[in-house]
C-alpha positions as CSV (number, residue, x, y, z in Angstrom):
1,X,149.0,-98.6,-63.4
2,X,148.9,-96.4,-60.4
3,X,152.2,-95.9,-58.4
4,X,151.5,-98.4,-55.9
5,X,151.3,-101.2,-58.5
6,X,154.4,-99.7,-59.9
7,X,156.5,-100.1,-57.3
8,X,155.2,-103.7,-56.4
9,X,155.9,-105.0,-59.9
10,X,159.7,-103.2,-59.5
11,X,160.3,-104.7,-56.2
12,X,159.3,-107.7,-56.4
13,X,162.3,-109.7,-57.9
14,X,164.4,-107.6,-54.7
15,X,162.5,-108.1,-52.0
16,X,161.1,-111.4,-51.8
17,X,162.5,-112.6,-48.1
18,X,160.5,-115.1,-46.4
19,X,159.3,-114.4,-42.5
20,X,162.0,-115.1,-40.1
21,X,161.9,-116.5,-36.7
22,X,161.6,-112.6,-35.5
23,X,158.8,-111.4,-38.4
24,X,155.3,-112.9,-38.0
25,X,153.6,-112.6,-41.1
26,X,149.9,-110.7,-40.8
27,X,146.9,-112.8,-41.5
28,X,145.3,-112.1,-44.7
29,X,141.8,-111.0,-43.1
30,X,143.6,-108.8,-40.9
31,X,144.8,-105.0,-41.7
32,X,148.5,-103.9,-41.2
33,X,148.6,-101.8,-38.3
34,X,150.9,-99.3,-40.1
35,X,148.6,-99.3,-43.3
36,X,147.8,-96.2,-44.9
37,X,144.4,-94.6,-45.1
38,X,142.9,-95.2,-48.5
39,X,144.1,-93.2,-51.3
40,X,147.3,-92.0,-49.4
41,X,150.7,-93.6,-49.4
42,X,152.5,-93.7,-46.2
43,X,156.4,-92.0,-45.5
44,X,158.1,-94.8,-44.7
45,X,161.8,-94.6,-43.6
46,X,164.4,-93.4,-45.3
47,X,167.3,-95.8,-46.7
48,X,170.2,-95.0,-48.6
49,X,172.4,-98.0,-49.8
50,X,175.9,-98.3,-50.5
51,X,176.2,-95.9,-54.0
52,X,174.7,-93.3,-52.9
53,X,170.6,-94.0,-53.7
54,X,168.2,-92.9,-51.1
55,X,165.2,-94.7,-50.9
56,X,162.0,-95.4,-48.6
57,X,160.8,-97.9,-47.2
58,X,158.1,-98.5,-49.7
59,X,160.1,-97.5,-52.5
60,X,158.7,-94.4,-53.5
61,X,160.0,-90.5,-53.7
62,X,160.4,-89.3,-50.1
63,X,158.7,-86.0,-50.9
64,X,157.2,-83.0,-48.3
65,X,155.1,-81.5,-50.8
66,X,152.5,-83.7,-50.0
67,X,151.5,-84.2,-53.8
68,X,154.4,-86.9,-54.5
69,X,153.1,-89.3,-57.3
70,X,149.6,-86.9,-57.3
71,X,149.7,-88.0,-61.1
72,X,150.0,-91.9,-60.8
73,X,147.4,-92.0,-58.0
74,X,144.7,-89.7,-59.7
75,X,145.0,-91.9,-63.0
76,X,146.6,-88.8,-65.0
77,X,149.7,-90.3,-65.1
78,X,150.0,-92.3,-67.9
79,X,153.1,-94.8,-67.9
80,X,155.3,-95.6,-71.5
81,X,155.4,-99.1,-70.8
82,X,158.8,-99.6,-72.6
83,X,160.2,-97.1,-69.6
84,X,158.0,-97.5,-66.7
85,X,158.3,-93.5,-66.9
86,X,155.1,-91.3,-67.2
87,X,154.4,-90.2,-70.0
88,X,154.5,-86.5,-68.3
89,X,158.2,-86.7,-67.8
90,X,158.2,-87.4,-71.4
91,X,156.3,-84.5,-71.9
92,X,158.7,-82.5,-69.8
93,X,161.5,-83.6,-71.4
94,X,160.5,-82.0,-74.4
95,X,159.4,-78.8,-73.2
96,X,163.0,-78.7,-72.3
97,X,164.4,-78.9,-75.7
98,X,162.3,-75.8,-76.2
99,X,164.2,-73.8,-73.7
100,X,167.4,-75.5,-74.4
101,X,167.6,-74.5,-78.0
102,X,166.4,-70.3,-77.2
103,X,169.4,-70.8,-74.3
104,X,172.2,-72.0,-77.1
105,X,171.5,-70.6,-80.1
106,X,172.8,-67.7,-80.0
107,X,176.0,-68.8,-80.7
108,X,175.1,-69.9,-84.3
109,X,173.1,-66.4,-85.4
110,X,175.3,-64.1,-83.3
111,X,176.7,-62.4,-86.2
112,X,173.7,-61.5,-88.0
113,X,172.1,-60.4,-84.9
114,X,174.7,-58.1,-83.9
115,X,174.7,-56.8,-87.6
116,X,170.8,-56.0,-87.5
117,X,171.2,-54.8,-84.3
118,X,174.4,-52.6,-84.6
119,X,175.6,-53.6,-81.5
120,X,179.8,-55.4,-81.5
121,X,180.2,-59.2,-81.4
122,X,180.8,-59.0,-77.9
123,X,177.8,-56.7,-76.9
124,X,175.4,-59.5,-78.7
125,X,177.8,-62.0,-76.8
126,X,176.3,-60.2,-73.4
127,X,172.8,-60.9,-74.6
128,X,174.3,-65.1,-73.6
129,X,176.2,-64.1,-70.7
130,X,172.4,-62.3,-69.3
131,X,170.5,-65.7,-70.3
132,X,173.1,-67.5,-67.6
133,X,172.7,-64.9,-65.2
134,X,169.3,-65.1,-65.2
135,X,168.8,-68.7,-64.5
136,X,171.1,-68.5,-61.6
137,X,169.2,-66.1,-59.9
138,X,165.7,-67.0,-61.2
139,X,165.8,-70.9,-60.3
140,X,166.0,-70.3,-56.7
141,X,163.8,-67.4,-56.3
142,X,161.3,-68.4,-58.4
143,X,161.6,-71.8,-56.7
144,X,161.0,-69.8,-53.3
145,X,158.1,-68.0,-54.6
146,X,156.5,-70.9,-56.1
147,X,156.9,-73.0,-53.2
148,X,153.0,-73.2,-52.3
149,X,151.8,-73.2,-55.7
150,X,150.2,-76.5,-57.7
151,X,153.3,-77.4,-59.8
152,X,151.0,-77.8,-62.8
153,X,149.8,-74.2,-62.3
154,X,153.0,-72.8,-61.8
155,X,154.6,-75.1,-64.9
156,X,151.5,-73.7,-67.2
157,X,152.8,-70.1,-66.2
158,X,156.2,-69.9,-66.4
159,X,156.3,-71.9,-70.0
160,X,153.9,-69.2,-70.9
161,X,155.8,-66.5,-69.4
162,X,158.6,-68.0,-71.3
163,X,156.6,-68.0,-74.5
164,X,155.8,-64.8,-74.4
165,X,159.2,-63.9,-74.3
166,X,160.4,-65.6,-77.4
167,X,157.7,-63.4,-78.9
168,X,159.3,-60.1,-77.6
169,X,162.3,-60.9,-79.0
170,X,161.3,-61.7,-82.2
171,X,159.5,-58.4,-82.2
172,X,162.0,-56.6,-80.6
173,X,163.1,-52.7,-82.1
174,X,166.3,-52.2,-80.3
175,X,169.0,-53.6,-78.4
176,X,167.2,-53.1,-74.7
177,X,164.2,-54.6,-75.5
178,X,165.6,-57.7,-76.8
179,X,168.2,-57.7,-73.9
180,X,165.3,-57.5,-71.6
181,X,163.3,-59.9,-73.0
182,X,166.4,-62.7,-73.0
183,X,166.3,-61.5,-69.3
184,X,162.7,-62.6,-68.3
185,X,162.7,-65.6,-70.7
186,X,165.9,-66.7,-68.7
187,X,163.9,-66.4,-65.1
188,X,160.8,-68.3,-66.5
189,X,163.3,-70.9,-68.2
190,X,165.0,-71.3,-64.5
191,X,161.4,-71.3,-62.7
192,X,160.3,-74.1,-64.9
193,X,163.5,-76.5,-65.2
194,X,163.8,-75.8,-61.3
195,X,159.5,-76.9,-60.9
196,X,159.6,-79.3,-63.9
197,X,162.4,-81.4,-62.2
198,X,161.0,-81.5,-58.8
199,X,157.7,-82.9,-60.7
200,X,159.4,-85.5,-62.8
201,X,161.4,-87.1,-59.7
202,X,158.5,-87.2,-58.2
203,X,156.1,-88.9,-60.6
204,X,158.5,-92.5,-60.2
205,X,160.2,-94.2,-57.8
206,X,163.1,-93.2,-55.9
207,X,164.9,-95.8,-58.1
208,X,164.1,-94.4,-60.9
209,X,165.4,-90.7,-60.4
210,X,168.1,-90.7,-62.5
211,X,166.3,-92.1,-65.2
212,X,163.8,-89.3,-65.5
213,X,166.3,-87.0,-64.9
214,X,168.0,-88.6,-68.2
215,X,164.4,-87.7,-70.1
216,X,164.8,-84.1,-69.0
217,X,168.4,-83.6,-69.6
218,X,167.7,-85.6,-73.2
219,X,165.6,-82.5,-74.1
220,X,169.0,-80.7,-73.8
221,X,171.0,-82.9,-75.9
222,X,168.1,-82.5,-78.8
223,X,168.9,-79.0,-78.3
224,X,171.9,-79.4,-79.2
225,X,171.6,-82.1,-81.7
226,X,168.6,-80.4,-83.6
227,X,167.7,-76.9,-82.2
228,X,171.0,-75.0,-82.2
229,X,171.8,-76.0,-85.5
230,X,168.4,-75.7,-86.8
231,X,168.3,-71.8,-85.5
232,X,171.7,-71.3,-87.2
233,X,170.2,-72.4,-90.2
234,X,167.3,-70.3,-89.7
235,X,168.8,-67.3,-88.8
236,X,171.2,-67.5,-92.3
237,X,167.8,-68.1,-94.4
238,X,165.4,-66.1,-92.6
239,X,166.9,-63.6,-90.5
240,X,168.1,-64.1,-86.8
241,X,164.4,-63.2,-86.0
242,X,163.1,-66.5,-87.4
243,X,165.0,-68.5,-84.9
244,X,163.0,-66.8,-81.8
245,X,159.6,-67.6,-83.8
246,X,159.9,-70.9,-84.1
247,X,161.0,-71.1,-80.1
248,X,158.2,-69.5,-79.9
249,X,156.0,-72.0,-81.8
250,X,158.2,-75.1,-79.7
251,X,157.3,-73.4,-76.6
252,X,153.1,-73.5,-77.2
253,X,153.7,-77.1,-78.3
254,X,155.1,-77.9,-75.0
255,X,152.5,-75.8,-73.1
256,X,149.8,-78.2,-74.5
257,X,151.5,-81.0,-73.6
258,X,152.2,-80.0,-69.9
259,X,147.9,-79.2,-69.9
260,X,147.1,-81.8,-71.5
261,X,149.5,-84.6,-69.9
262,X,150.9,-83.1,-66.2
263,X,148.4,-84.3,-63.4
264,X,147.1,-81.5,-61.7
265,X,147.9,-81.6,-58.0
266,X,146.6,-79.8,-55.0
267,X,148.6,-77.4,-53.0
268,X,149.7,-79.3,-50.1
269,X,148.0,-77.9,-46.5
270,X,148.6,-78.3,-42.7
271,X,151.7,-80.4,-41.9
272,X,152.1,-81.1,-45.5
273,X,152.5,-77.6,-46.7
274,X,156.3,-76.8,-47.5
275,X,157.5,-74.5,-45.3
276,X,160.6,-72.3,-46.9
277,X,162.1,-72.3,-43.7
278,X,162.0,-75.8,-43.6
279,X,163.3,-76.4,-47.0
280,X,166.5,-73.6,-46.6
281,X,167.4,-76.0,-44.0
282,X,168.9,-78.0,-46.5
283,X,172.0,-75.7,-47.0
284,X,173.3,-76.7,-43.6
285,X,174.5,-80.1,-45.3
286,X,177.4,-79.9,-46.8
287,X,176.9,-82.8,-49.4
288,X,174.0,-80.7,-50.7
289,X,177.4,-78.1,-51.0
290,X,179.5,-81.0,-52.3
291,X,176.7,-81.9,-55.0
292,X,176.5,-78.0,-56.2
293,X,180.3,-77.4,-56.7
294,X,180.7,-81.1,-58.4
295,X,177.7,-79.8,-61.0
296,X,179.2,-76.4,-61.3
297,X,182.8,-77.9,-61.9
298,X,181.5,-80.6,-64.4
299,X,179.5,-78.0,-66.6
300,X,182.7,-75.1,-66.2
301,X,184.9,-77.6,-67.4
302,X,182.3,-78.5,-70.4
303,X,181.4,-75.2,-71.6
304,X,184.6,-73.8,-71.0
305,X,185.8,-75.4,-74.0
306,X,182.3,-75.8,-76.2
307,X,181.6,-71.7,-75.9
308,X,185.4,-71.2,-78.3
309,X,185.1,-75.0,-79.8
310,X,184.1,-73.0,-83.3
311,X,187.6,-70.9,-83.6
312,X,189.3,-74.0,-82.1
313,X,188.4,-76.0,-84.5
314,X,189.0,-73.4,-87.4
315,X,191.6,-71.9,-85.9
316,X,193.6,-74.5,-84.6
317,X,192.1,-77.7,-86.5
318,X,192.3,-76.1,-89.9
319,X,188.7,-76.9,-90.8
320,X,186.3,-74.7,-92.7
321,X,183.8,-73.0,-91.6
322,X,181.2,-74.8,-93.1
323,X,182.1,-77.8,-91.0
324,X,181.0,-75.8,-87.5
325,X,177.6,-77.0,-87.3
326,X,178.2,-80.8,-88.2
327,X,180.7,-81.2,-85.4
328,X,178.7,-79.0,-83.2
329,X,175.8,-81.4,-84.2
330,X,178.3,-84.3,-83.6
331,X,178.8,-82.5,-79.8
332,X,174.9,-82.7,-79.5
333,X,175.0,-85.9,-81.0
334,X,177.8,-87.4,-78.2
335,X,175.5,-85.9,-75.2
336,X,172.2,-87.8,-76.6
337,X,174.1,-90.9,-76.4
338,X,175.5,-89.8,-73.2
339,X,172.3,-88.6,-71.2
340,X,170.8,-92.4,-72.4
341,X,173.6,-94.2,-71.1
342,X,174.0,-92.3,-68.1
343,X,170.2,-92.9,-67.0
344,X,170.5,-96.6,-67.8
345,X,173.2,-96.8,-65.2
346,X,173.2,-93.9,-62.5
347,X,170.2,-95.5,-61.1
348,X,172.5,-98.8,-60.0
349,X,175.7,-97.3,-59.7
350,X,175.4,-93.3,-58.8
351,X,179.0,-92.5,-57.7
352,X,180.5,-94.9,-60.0
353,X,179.3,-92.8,-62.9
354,X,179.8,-89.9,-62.1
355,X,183.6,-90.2,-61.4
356,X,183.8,-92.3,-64.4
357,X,182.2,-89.6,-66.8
358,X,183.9,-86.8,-64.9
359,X,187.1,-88.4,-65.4
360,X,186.5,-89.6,-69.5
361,X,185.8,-85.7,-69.5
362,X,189.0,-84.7,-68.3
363,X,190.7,-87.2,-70.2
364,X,189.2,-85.9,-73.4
365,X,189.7,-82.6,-72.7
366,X,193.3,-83.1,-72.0
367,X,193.4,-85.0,-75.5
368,X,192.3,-82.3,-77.1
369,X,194.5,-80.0,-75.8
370,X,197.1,-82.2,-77.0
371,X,196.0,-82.9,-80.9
372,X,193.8,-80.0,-82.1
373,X,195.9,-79.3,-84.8
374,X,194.3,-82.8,-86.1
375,X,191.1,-82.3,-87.6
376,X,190.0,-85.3,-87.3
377,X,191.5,-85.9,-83.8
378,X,189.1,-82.6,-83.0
379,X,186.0,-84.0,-84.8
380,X,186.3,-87.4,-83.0
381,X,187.0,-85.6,-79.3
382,X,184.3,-83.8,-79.8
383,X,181.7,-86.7,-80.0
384,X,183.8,-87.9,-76.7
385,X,183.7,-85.2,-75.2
386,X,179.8,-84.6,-75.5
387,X,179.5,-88.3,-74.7
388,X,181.1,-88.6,-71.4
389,X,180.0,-84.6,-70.1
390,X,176.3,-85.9,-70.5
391,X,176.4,-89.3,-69.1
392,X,177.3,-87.7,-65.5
393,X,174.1,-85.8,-66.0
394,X,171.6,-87.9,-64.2
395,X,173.6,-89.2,-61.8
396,X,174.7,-85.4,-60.9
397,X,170.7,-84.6,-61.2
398,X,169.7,-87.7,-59.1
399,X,172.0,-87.0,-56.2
400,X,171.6,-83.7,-55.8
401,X,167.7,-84.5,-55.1
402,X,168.9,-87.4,-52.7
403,X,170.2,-85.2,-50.4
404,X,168.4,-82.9,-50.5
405,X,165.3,-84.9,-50.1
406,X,163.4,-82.8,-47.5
407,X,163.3,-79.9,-50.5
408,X,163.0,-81.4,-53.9
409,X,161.8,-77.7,-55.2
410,X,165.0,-76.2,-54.2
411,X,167.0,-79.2,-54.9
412,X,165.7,-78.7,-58.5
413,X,166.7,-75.1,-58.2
414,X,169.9,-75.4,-57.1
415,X,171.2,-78.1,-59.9
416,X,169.7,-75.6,-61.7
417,X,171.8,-72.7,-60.6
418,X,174.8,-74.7,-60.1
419,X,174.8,-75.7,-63.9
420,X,174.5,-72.5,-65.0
421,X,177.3,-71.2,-62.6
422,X,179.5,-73.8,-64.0
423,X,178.2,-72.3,-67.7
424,X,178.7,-69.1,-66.8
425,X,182.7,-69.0,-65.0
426,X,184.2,-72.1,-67.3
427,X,183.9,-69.0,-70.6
428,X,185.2,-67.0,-68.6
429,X,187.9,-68.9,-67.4
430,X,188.1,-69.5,-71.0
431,X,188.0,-66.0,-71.8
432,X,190.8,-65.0,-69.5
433,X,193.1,-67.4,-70.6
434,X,192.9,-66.4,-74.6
435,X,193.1,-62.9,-73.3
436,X,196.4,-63.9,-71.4
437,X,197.5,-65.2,-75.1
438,X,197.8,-68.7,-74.0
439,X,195.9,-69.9,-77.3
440,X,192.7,-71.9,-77.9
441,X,194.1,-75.5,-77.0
442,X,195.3,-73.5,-73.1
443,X,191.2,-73.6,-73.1
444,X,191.0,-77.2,-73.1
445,X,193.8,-77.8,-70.2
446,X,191.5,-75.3,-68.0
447,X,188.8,-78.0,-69.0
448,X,190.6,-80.6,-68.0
449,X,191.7,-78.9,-64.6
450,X,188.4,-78.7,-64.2
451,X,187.1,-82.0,-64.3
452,X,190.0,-83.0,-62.2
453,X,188.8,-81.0,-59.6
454,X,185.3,-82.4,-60.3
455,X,186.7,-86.0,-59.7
456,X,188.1,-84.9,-56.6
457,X,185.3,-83.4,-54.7
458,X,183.0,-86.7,-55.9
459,X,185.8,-88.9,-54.2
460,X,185.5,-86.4,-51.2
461,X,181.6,-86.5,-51.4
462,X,181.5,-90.2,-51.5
463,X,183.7,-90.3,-48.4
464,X,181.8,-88.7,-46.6
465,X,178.1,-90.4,-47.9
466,X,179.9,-93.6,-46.5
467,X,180.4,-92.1,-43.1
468,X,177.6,-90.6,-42.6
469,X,175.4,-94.3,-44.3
470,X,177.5,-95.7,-41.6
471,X,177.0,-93.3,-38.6
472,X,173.0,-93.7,-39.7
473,X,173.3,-97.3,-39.9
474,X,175.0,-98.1,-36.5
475,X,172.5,-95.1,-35.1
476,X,169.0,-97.7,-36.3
477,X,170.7,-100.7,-35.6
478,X,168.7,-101.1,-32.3
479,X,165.9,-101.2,-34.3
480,X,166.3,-103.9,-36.1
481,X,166.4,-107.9,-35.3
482,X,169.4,-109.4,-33.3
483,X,172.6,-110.0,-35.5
484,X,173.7,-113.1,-36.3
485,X,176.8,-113.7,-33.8
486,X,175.5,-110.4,-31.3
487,X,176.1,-110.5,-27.8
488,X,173.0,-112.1,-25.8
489,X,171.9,-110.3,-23.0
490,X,173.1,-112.1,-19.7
491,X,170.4,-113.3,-17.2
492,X,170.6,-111.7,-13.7
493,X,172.5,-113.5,-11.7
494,X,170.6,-115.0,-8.4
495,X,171.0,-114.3,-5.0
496,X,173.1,-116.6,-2.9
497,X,171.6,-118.5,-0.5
498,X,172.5,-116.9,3.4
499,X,175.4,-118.5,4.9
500,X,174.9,-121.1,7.4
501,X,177.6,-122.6,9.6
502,X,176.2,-125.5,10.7
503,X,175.8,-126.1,7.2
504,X,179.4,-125.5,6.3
505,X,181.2,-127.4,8.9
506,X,179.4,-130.6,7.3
């Protein structure tokens, strides 16, 4: 079903008004003036409702790349007919879990690693704090770089890229080399989350954002469901090295799938082409700044309890070792469910989830703060806690690319980067607090602080969405018919007749 058709069978049941007295309908045999030329779909105005959803007029992406939808149009985009999403989102999706599971794993063969190496716990620990590093810096530069590149081409590369550096750390003979190679994997993992994200918003309608930012943030939660554990188990049979093989292996699978399955699209040219002027033009709004620090604060608050949830739970909890990776799976387990709930729902009601996952997080947060000396308090909380984290993720995914429309490259890049900020000061928060000899349960109340700040700047960002729908709405409304009740133009009045006396004294 190309795009088009798409979008007719979605809109249909929401847009079925009948001509008014002010809308002549266009006679069959005669073309719309405004029609576009064939095998190009018109930019239609921009609308954003009442939650926070930007949309166009004819309901698709709103995209200056020029190769918007390239997939559905050239027939390469195949649709799963239970989602209406491509089946290259899918594919995307998956590729994801790939880099998910080289970015997290380290936390389960971290031991071993810094044995083999002999390097101290937290030297290895470094080798995570690099990964972070890297995709801050590397998703907007490489999103820069890449801006006149076919995605396709430029997703083919950096999964290779990414590949290839799984291999050199497998293979790696010292402590550099491997540091390195965590390093470059960590800018091609940015590169392609940044691209791959820009290329699955705009393979389906503007409605449907969140959803298909729900398939890629899925491939995190099977990550963390299946792949972390998996590589923990790996590394304690096999060796740490194992682990980076068989990321290694993920990554070609997923490389095949993007060749086989991503429509190749054209670098856009002439008016089209994306200018990096143009798209930097996006930092001048600040609700592209109120979407990066609500991301950053939601993942601080997140991770700032998941990187020390292991000597929390054994620590604190009282549970043995042993029982690590099942409630770490449990964690994975929570944000599956999440991601999938939060997709089903963003779409309809953006802001509405995302204060009500941000706040569920800081209400489990603060929970746990409160009984982790139960275990199975600790166990349960942190299902809940994976649960509500991830269901904010599309909705944080999908408006970040709403406003910042004009640049869905960057956009990509800079929910990237703002995740990955969040990832990378909520441990150390974390850190500094344990250092201060506050305890493992003072980690959770910096959590939970956290996510209250999180819910804050969402009610400040949706404050001033509604001002600005509003200051938009009252600036078109010329444009539109005459309101019911609106004051009618008054006719000019006519000119009195010259005075006459004669006529007056009668």
């Amino acid at each position: 079903m190309s795009r088009r058709a798409g979008w007719l069978t979605a809109n249909m049941s929401s847009h079925r008004s009948q001509p008014g007295p002010s809308q002549t309908p266009v006679p069959a045999d005669r073309p719309a003036a405004s029609s576009p030329a064939p095998g190009h779909v018109g930019r239609q105005p921009q609308r954003t409702d009442s939650d926070g959803q930007s949309t166009s007029g004819d309901g698709e992406s709103a995209s200056d790349d020029g190769d918007t939808g390239a997939g559905a149009r050239a027939g390469t985009g195949k649709v799963d007919g239970g989602t209406g999403v491509p089946l290259a989102v899918w594919v995307l999706g998956l590729s994801v879990a790939a880099l998910g599971t080289s970015e997290f794993m380290l936390s389960g063969i971290l031991q071993p690693l810094a044995r083999d190496m002999g390097v101290s716990i937290p030297q290895a620990g470094l080798l995570i704090s690099a990964f972070a590093i890297g995709m801050v810096v590397g998703a907007p530069v490489l999103a820069a770089a890449t801006l006149r590149l076919p995605r396709r081409t430029t997703l083919i590369a950096l999964l290779s890229v990414f590949g290839l550096g799984q291999v050199a750390g497998a293979l790696a003979p010292t402590y550099g080399v491997l540091f390195a190679s965590r390093v470059v994997s960590a800018l091609a993992c940015a590169g392609f989350w940044a691209v791959g994200a820009a290329v699955a918003v705009s393979l389906v309608p503007v409605t449907a954002r969140a959803r298909a930012m729900a398939i890629m943030l899925g491939g995190l939660s099977i990550a963390n469901v299946g792949g972390v554990p998996a590589g923990s188990l790996l590394g304690q049979e096999f060796g740490w090295r194992s682990a980076f093989w068989a990321v290694a292996i993920l990554s070609a699978v997923g490389l095949v799938g993007v060749i086989a399955f991503v429509p190749a699209t054209r670098p856009p040219s002439g008016a089209d082409a994306p200018r990096l002027r143009a798209e930097i033009r996006i930092y001048a709004d600040r609700q592209v700044w109120l979407a990066l620090i609500t991301i950053a604060l939601n993942a601080g608050a997140v991770f700032a309890l998941f990187s020390y949830l292991s000597p929390l739970l054994t620590d604190v909890a009282g549970l043995d070792e042993r029982w690590v990776p099942t409630v770490l799976g449990l964690f994975g387990l929570g944000g599956l469910l999440g991601t999938v709930l939060g997709g089903r729902i963003a779409d309809a009601h953006l802001f509405g989830t995302m204060y009500g996952g941000i706040a569920a997080s800081a209400a489990v947060l603060a929970l746990l703060a409160l009984l982790a000396e139960s275990a199975p308090a600790a166990i349960g909380l942190s299902l809940l806690l994976g649960l509500a984290a991830f269901t904010t993720g599309p909705a944080l995914n999908a408006r970040m690319f709403n406003v910042a429309d004009a640049a869905p490259t960057l956009a990509g890049a800079t929910a990237t980067a703002s995740f990955n900020i969040g990832n990378t000061i909520g441990p150390w928060l974390g850190g500094l607090v344990i250092s201060a000899g506050w305890g493992y349960q003072a980690v959770a109340w910096t959590g939970a602080a956290l996510a209250a700040a999180g819910v804050l700047v969402t009610a400040y960002a949706s404050r001033v969405h509604q001002r600005t729908a509003a200051v938009r709405r009252q600036a078109t409304a010329p444009l539109h018919d005459e309101a019911p009740g609106a004051p009618r133009p008054t006719e000019p009045e006519r000119p009195s007749p010259p005075h006459d006396p004669a006529r007056a004294r009668t």
